[in-house]
N, C-alpha and C positions, 0 to 999 in steps of 0.2 A: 283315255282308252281303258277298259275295264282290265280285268286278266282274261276271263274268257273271249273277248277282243284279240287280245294281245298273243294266246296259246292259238286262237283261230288261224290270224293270219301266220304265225310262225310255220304251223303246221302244212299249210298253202303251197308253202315254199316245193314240197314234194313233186309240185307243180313244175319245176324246173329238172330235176335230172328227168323226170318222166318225159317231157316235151324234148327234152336233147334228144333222150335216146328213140321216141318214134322220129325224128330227124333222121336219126344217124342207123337207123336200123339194117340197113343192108348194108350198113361198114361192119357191121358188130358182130362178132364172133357168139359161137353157143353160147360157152356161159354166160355173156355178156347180157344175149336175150334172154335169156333165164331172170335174172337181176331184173332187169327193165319190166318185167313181169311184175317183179313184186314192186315198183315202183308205181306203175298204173294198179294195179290192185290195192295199193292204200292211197292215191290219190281217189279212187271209187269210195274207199270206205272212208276219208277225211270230212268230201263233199254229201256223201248220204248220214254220219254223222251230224253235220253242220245243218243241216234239213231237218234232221230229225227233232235233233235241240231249238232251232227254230219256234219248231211245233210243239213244244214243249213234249215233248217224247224222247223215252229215254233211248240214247244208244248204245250201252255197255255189251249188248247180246251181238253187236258185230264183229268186236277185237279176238275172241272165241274164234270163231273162225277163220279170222284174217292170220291169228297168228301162226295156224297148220298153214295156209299159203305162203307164208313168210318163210318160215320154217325149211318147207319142200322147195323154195326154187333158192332160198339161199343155200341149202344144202346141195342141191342141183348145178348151185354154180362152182364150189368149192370142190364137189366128187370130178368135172372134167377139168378141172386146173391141176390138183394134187393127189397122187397114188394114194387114195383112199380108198378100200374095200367098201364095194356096193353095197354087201347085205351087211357090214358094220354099222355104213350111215344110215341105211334102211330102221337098222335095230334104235340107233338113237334119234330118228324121227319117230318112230312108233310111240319111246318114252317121254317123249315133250307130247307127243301128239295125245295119247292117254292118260297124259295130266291133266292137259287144256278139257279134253273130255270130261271126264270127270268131276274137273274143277265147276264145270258148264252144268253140269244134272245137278252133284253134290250141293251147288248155292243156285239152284234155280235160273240160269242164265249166265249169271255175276262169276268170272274167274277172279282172281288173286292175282300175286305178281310170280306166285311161286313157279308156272309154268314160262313165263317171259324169263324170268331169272336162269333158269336152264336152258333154254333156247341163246340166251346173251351168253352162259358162260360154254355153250358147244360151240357157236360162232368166236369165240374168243377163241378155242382147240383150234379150229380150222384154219383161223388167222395167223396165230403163228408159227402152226407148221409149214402155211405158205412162208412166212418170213425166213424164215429158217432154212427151206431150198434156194429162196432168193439168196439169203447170204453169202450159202452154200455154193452159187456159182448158177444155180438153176438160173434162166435168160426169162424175165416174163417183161410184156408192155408196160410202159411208164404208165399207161392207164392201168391195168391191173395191180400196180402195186399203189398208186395213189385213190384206186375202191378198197383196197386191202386194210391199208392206213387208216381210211375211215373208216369201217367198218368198226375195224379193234377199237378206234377212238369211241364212237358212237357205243359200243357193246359197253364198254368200260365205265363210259358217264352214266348209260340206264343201272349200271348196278349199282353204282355208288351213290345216283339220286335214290332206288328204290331200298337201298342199307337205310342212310342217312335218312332219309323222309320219314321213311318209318318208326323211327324211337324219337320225332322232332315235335317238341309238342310249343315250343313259339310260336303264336302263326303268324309272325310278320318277319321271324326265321322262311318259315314251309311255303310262304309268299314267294318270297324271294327266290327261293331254291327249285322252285315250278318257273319262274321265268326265265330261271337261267336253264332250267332243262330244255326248253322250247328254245331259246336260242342254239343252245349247244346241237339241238335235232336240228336249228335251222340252215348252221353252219356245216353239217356232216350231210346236208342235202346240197348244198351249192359244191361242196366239195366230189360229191357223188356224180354230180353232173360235169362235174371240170374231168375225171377220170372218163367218164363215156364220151367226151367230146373225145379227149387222148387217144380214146380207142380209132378215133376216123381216120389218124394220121397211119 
């Protein structure tokens, strides 16, 4: 199996919390379908990538986009769980959001990691201020603290793949550390789906 084989089907996996949660959709509370949004919206842009590349056509000008959707409904899901001022989180969407912008005109399409990199460490803010009422006595579903869990895991591994990757100049180091990023996304997808089934109880 090649690595673009290997990153394909990893990425596939998104296929599982996204099929839970239209399952479980009318158990699911707001935020809950907020999430599941951005779950089918990169399952769309996974499979239209994989098409694309196919065809030998490049896909980079999707994730641009995909990561303002990402962005908006995780922030979406985090403003009706925890007393977060609206035109706060409004204010630090707008600055991931006109980076990704930017980053999109300024190289022709092509973003960087520098916009995902802030976008992972706002979700990282978000996570553990939930943590932190949960400690605090705050009552949330064992489903919501087990998407919580993963989220911070997942936000944590994209930064320290996209640290480390970047000053790696091995490539049978930067091999390796792309396949373990694809498992670690595969793993934080099965887990994202085990927290939406949690939500039906």
């Amino acid at each position: 199996m090649t690595l673009g084989q290997f990153n394909t089907l990893m990425s596939m996996t998104v296929a599982v919390p996204a099929s839970v949660g239209v399952v479980s959709v009318r158990r699911l509370s707001t935020p809950a379908r907020y999430l599941l949004l951005m779950f089918i919206a990169t399952l769309i842009v996974e499979i239209t990538a994989y098409v694309l590349i196919r065809n030998k056509m490049s896909s980079i000008f999707l994730f641009g986009p995909f990561l303002l959707i990402e962005t908006a409904t995780v922030c979406i899901f985090y403003q009706r769980l925890i007393p977060v001022n609206r035109y706060l989180m409004a204010v630090a969407f707008c600055l991931v959001a006109g980076i990704a912008i930017w980053e999109m005109i300024a190289r022709a399409g092509v973003f960087s990691t520098l916009s995902i990199g802030i976008s992972r460490v706002l979700f990282i803010a978000l996570g553990i201020v939930l943590l932190y009422r949960y400690a605090g006595g705050r009552v949330y579903t064992a489903g919501i603290v087990i998407i919580n869990s993963t989220m911070l895991f997942y936000c944590v591994g994209n930064l320290v793949y996209f640290i480390v990757a970047a000053d790696m100049k091995d490539m049978d180091a930067l091999l390796f550390m792309i396949r373990m990023h694809s498992i670690v996304n595969a793993f934080c997808n099965i887990s994202f789906a085990y927290g939406l089934w949690k939500l039906r109880e």
